[in-house]
C-alpha positions as CSV (number, residue, x, y, z in Angstrom):
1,X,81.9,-20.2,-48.7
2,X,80.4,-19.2,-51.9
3,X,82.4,-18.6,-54.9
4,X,79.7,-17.0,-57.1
5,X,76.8,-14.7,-56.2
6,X,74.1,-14.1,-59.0
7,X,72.4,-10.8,-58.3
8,X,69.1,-10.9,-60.7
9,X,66.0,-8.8,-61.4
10,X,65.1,-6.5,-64.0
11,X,66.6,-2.6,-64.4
12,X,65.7,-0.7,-61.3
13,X,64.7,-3.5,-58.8
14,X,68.1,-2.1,-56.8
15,X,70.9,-4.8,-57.7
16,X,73.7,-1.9,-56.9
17,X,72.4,-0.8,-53.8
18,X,72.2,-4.0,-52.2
19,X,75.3,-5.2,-53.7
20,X,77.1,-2.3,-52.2
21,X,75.4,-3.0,-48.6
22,X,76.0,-7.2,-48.9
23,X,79.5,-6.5,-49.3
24,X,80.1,-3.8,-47.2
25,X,78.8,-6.2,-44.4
26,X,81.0,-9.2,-45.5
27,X,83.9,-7.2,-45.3
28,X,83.4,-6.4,-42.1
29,X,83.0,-10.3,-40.9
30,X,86.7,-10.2,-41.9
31,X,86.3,-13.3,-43.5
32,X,85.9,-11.6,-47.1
33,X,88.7,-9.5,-47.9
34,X,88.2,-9.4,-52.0
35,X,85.0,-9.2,-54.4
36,X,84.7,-8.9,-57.9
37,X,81.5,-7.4,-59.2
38,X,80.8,-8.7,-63.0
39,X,77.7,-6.5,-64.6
40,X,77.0,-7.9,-68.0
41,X,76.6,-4.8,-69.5
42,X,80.6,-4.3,-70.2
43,X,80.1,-7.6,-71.9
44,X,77.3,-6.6,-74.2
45,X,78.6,-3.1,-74.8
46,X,82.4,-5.2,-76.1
47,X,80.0,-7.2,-78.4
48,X,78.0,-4.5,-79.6
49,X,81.1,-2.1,-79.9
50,X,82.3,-4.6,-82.8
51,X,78.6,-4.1,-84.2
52,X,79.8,-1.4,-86.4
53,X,76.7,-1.9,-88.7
54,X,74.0,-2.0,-86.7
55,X,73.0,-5.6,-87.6
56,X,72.9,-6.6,-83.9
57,X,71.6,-3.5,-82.1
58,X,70.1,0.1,-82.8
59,X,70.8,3.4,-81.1
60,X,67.7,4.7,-78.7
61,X,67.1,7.1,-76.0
62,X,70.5,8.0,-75.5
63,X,71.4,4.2,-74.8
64,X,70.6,1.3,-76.7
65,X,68.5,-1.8,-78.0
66,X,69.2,-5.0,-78.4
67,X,67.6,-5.8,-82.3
68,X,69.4,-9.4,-82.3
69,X,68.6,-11.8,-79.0
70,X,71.2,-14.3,-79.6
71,X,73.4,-11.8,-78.0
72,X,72.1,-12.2,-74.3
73,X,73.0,-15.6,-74.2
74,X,76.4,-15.0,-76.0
75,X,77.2,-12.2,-73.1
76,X,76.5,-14.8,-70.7
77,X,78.6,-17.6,-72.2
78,X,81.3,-15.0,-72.5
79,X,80.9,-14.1,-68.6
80,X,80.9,-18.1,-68.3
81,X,84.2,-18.7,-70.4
82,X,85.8,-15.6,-67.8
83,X,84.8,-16.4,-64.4
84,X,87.3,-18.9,-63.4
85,X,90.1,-16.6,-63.9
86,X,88.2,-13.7,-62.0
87,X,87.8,-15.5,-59.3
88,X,91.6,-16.2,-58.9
89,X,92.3,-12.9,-57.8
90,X,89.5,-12.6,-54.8
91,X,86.6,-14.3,-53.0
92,X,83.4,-14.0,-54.1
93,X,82.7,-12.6,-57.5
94,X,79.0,-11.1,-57.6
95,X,77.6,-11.3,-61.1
96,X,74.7,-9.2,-62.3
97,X,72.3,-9.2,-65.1
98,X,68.5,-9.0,-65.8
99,X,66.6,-11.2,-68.2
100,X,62.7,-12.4,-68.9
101,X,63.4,-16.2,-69.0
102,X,66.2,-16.8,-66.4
103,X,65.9,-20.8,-66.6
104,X,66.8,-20.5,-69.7
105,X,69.5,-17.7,-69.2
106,X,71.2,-20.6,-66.5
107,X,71.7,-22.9,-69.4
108,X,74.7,-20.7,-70.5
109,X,76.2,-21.3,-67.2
110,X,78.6,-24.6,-66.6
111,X,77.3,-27.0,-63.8
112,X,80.7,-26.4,-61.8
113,X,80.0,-22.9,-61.5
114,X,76.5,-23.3,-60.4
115,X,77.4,-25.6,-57.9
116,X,79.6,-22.7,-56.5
117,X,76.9,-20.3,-56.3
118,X,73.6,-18.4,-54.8
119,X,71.3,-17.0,-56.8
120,X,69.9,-13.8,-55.5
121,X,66.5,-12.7,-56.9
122,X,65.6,-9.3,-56.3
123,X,61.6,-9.0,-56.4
124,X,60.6,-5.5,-57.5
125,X,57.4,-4.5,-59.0
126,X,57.5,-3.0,-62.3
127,X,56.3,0.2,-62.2
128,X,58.2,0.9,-59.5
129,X,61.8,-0.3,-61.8
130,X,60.4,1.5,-65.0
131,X,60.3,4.9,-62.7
132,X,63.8,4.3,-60.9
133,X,65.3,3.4,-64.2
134,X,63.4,7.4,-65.5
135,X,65.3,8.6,-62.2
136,X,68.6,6.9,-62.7
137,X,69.0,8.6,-66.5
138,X,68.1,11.8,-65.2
139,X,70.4,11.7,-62.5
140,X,73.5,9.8,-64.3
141,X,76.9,10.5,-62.7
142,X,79.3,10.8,-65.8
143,X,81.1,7.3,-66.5
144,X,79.2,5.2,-64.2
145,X,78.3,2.0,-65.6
146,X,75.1,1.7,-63.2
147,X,73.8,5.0,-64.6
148,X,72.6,3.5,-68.4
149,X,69.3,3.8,-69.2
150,X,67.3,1.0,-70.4
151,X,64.6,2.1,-73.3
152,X,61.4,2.5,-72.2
153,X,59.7,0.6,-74.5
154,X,62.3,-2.1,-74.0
155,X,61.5,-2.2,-70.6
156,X,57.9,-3.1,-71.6
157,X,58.5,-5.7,-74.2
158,X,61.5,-8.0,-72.7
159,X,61.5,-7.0,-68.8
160,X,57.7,-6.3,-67.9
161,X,57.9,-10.3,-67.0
162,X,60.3,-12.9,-66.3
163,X,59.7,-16.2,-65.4
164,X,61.4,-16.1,-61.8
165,X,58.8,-13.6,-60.9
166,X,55.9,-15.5,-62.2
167,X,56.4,-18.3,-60.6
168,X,57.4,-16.5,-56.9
169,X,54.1,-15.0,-57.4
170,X,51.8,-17.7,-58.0
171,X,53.7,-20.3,-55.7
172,X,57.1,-19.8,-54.5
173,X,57.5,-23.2,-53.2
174,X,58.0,-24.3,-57.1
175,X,60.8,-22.2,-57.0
176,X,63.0,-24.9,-55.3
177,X,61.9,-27.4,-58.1
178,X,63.6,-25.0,-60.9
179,X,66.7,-23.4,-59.5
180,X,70.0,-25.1,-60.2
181,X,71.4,-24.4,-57.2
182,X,71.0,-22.4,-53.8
183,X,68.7,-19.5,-54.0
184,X,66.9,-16.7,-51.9
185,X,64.6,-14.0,-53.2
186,X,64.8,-10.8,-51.3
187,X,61.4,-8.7,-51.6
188,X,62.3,-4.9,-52.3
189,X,58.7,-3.9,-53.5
190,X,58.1,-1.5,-50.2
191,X,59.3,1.8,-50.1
192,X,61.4,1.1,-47.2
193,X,65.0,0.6,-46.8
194,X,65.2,-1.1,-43.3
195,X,62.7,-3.6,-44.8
196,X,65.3,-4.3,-47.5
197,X,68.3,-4.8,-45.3
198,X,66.6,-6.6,-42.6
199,X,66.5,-9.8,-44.9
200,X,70.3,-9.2,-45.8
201,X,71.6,-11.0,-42.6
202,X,70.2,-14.5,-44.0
203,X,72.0,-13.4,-47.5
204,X,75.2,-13.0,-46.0
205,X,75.0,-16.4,-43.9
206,X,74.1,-18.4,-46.6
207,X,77.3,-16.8,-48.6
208,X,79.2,-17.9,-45.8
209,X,77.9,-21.4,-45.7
210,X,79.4,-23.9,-47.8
């Protein structure tokens, strides 16, 4: 079984949702009894916390922006440096974040853990993520983490494009060539939820699978 589950694609492309149905369904396999479910957005919002001065981030649209980039890379090193002990205390840890250049963003993970893991790449078009992301704000259940908003103009400077995308697009059969290790993309660009969790069953096998 898989240690480590990636769950990637930018704000609003429906990470939560299909995290809550993926594990739902392993539960009920009875083989998976514990998950962990890392968002890096704890992680940033420790290192920015200490960012008393503002020389790492800014206040915007009732959330945040990132002024300084080394910091997405530092979260993930961090998230790196804390998995093993996470994973002590269940089965799978899911692990979520959203960046433009996720071949790089794999650099800050160690070869052990990768070798441990699926990457899951959520494919969402952009508009429709830069109008979920509106939605989410506006309907924000008090202390939720998934609730933050991500700056609009944010989300059309760093996550308009990333690199996994660009590639799927053009020729998705490159995409074996770059990943460091097992990998499905799920499509969630139709308005349709039983499109979406029809290709969950292959998900959850290849979790299973060593």
């Amino acid at each position: 079984m898989k240690d480590f589950v990636f769950l990637l694609g930018r704000p609003g492309c429906g990470k939560s949702f299909i995290y809550e149905t993926i594990v739902s369904s392993l539960k009920e396999t009875g083989i998976v009894k514990n998950v962990k479910r890392v968002d890096d957005f704890p992680f940033l919002k420790e290192i920015l916390d200490r960012d008393t001065e503002f020389k790492r981030h800014v206040r915007k649209e009732g959330g945040f922006e990132v002024t300084d980039w080394s910091i997405v890379d530092e979260v993930l090193q961090l998230i790196n440096e804390r998995l093993p002990q996470i994973k002590k205390d269940c089965d799978v840890v899911f692990i979520e974040f959203a960046r433009d250049k996720y071949f790089k963003a794999f650099k800050n993970f160690s070869s052990d853990i990768l070798s441990r893991s699926l990457l899951l790449y959520i494919f969402s078009p952009f508009e429709v993520c830069l109008e979920r992301n509106r939605r989410r704000f506006e309907k924000a259940r008090k202390n939720n983490p998934d609730d933050h908003i991500v700056p609009t103009d944010l989300m059309y400077s760093y996550y308009k494009n990333d690199d996994i995308e660009e590639v799927y697009l053009k020729d998705p059969q490159k995409l074996a060539q770059l990943m460091p290790c097992d990998w499905i993309v799920i499509d969630n660009s139709k308005d349709s939820v039983s499109h979406l969790i029809s290709q969950f069953d292959r998900v959850i096998e290849k979790i299973l699978s060593e």
